[in-house]
N, C-alpha and C positions, 0 to 999 in steps of 0.2 A: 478418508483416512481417519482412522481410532486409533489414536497416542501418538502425541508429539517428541519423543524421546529421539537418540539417531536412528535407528531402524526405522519407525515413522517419516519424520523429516528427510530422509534422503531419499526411501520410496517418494514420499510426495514430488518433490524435486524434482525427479527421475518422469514421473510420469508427466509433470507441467511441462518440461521441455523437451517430450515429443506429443506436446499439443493440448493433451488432454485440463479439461478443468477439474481443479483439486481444491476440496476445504479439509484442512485437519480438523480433530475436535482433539482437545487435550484437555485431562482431567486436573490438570493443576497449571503450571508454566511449562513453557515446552524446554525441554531435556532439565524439567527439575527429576526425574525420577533417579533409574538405574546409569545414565548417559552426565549424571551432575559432579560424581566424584570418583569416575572410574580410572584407570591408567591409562587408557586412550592407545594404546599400544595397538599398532598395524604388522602384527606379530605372526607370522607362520612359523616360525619355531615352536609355538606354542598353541598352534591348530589340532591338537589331540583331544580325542572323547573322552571326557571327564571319567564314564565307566572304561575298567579295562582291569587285563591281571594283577591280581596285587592290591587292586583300591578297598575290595570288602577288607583287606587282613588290617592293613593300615586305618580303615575306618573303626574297626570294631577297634585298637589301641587307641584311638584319638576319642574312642565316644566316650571313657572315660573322663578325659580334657575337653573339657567346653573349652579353653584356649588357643587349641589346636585349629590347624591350618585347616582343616574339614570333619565337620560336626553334623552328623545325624540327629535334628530333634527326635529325643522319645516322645512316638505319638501314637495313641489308639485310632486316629481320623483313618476310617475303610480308605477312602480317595488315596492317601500319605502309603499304609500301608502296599496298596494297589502299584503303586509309583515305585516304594521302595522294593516289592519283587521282583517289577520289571526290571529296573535295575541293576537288580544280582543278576538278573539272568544273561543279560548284556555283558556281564563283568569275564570276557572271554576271550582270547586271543583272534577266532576267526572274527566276530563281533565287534571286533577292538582295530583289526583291519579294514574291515569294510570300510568303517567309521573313520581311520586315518587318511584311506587315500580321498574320500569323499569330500574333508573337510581341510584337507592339503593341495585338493586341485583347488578349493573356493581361494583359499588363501595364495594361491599363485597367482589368481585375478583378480585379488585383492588392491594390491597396489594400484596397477592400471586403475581400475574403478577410482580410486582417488584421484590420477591423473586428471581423466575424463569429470571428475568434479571441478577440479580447478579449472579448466579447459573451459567449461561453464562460467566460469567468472565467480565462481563460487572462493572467496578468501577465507582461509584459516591458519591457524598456528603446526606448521609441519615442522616435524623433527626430523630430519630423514638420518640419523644417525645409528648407529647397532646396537642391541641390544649385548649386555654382561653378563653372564652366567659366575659370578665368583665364585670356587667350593675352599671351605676351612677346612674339611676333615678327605680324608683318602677316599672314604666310604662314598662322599658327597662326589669329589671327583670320576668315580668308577662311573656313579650313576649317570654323572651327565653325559659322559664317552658314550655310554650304554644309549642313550635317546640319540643321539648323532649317528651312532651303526644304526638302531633303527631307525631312524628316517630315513637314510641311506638304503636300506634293506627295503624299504619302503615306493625305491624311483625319484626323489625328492630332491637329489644331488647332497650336497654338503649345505645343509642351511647352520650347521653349528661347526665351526674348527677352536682345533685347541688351542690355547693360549698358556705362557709360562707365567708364574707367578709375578717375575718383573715386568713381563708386557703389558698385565692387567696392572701395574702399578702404574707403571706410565700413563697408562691410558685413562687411570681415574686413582691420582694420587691420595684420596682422601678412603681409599679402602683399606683395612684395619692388613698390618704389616703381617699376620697369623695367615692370610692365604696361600696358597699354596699352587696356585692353576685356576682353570676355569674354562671355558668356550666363550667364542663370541658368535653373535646370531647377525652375520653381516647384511641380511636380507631383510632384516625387520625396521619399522623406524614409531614414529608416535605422533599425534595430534593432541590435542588441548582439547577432551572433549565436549567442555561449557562452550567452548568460543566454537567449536564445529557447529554444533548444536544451531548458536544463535546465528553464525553468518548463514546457512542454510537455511532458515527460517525465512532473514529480510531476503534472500534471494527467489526462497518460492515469493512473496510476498511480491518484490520486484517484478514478479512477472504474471503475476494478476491471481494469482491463491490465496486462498480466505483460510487464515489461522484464528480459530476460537480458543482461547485458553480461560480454562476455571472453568469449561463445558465438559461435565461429565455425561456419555449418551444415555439417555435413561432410557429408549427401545428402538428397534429396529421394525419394520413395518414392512412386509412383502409384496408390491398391489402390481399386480401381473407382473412385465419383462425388467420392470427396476425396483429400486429400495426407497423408504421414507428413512432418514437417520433423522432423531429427535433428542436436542437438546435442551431443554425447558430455556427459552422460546424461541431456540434458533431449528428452524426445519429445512433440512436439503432434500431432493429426489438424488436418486445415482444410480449410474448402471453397474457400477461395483462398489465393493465395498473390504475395505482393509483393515483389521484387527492387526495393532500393529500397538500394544498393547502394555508390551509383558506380560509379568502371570494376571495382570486384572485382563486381560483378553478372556481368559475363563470363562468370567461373569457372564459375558456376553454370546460366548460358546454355549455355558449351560444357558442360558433362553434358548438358543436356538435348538435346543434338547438333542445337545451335539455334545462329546466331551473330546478334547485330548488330555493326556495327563502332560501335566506342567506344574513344574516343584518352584518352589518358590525359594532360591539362592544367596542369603543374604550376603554383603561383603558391606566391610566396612574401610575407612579410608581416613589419614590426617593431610593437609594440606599444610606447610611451611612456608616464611616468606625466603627467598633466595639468602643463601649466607654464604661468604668466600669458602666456608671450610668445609661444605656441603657438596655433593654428587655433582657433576657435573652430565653424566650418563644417564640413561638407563638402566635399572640395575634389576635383575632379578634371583633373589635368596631363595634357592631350591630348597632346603630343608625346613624353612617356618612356610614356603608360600606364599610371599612377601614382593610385591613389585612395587621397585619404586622410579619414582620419572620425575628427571630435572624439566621443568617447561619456562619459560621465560618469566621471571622473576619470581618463583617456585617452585618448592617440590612435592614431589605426592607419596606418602606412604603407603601401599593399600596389598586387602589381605585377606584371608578366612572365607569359607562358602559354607556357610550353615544353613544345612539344607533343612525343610519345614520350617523354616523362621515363619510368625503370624505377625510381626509388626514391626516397627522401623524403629525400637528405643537402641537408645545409644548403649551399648557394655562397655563400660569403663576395662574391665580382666582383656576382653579382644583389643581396643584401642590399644593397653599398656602391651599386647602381647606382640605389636605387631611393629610398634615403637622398640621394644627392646631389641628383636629384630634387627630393627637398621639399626639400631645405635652400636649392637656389636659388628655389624658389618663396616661400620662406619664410625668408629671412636671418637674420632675428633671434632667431627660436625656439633656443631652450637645450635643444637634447634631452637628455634625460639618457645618460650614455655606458653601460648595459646594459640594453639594451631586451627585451623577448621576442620572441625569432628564432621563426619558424613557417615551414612550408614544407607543400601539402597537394596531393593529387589533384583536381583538377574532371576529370570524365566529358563528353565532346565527340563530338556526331556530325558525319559529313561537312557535312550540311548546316545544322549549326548550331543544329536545332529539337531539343529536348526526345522521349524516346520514354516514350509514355505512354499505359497502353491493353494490352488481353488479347494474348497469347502463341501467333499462331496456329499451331494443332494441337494445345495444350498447354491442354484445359479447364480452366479456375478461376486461370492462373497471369498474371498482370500485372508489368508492368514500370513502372518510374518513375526512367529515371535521364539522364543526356548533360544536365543542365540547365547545364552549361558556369557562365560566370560569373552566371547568373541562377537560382542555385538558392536564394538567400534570394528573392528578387525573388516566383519562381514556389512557391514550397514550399506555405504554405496554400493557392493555387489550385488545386496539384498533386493534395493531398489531398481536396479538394472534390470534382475531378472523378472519383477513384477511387470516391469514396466515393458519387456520384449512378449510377456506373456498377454498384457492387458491390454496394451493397445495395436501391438503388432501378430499379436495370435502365434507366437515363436515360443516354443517350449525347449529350454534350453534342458542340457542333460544331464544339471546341476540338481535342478526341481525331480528330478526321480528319484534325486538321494534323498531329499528334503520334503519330498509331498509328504502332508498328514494323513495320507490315506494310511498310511505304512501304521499308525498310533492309532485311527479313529472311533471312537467306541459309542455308537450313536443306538437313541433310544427309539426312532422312530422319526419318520418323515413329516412337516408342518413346510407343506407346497402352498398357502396363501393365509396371509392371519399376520396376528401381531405377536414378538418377541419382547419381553419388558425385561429389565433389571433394574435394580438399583444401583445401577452404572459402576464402569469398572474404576471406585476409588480408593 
């Protein structure tokens, strides 16, 4: 396994407790990356593909606003451009279907799949509580009615009902007295996803899996029916092998003179310590983009996907913008004035869906990454379905939405020989 993040770590998991022996290799600590300060949200209300109608007109008004909830880096990089065609081209009503019921069946397995973790003995912080849709303006309220018909229209039953402005008061007193309504997402609930991260780690470990961390793989090695993985100086053989990565899977894609395209999604995030006068919910601000999640002695502000991000510095304008955010949603809340600033990669394909599933031309080698904002959501799913495929030869009918085959843009076949990179950091 390549990356210890939760899409890593829960495949690993997955695969040790139906037998199999598993080492991760993680390029820094495991779930420091995109899994360190995300909203951790077990969310199918919010299982939709990022492309779909409507998202170019709203992008081209935000690309203006680097502040804004979704931001297009301007880039001349061929690869970026490449990505952001496909893109548009995805940005489609039939395209936008496919992609809903696709990643609204994963999300109705979703849950379960957590079950079946805990079931494992695997402990973490579960919220099993509902998600908040609060809208301030009419316009806001339309829109969220509007995503409840559609998922509805969709076969998905009612995952959002309306709420009156006093029920959402009740039910999370410290929302700013200016709303008006809103939806509640009764199906959805949230994990902690540092503490998932790490009880899933001592659990693979518990059970005799070898986690490397600060091993970045610097090449893969093909020597007939298995793999050498080489970590300066940790060497494994494996009959499979798991890029499991986020966007540094690339790296390691291109050695294999394999590409998918995989955008690079930055989000950034404040963490507070708990205050009486603070969220008690989960809350999510449809107009900034903005989720935020009460977890047990904190909350989390998190926000923005700026898409072609090249590095992890902090932006104080996104921090402040996402802060403002809740503070109007939430007046009265006393945040404390030094929160923990986080800023991380999510992995994004054109079309929005997850790549997950073998490496074709490349025997034994699997991919599990682009899970975009729904990599808590889908992670134990994630790993289930490697794991019916890898050790049980069960291709379930999830991976046909999700194979890379559907993206893969390959230069040419390397059936024995060495793949090097400068490891995905």
């Amino acid at each position: 396994m390549i990356g210890g993040g939760a899409v890593g770590l829960c495949a690993a998991e997955a695969l040790a407790s139906r037998g199999a022996e598993v080492t991760v290799f993680e390029r820094d600590q495991c779930g420091a990356g995109a899994s360190a300060g995300n909203a951790g949200w077990i969310t199918p209300s919010l299982a939709i593909p990022v492309p779909g109608p409507g998202v170019i007109g709203e992008s081209l008004r935000w690309l203006v606003n680097p502040s804004g909830p979704l931001w297009i880096r301007p880039t001349v990089s061929p690869a970026m451009l490449a990505w952001i065609a496909r893109f548009v081209v995805r940005c489609n009503r039939p395209a936008y279907e496919r992609g809903l019921a696709a990643l609204q069946h994963a999300a109705a397995l979703a849950g379960p799949s957590f079950d079946r973790l805990a079931e494992r003995g695997v402990e973490f912080e579960l919220h099993d509580e509902p998600l908040l849709y609060p809208a301030f303006e009419q316009s806001e309220l339309d829109h969220l009615l509007d995503v409840g018909e559609g998922l509805r229209a969709a076969g998905v039953g009612d995952l959002l009902d309306r709420l009156s402005a006093s029920e959402l008061l009740e039910l999370e007193p410290a929302l700013s007295p200016r709303v008006i309504g809103g939806v509640i997402a009764r199906r959805d609930s949230r994990v902690r996803p540092e503490v998932l991260c790490d009880r899933v780690r001592r659990a693979l470990v518990a059970v005799g899996g070898e986690v490397f961390e600060q091993a970045p793989v610097d090449c893969l090695i093909r020597d007939r029916s298995s793999w050498i993985v080489e970590s300066e100086p940790i060497v494994r053989r494996a009959d499979a092998v798991v890029l499991a990565a986020g966007v540094a899977s690339g790296d390691l894609l291109g050695a294999l003179d394999t590409g998918l395209p995989i955008a690079a999604a930055k989000g950034y995030s404040r963490t507070y310590p708990e205050h009486p006068s603070g969220p008690r919910h989960a809350l999510y601000l449809e107009t900034p983009k903005v989720a935020i999640s009460a977890f047990d002695g904190a909350v989390r502000v998190s926000g923005t996907l700026e898409l072609g991000a090249r590095e992890l510095a902090l932006s104080e304008r996104r921090l402040a913008a996402i802060t403002t955010a809740a503070q109007e949603a939430l007046p009265n809340w006393e945040m404390a004035p030094k929160p923990r600033d986080w800023a991380g990669m999510r992995s994004l394909s054109p079309d929005g869906l997850p790549f997950i599933g073998p490496l074709p031309g490349w025997d034994g080698i699997h991919v599990a990454t682009a899970h975009a904002t729904l990599g808590i959501t889908l992670a134990p799913l994630t790993g289930e379905l490697l794991a019916d495929l890898i050790v049980d030869g069960r291709r379930g009918e999830l991976l046909a939405a999700f194979d890379p085959t559907r993206a893969i843009a390959r230069r040419g076949y390397l059936w024995a020989g060495r793949a090097t990179t400068g490891g995905p950091r």
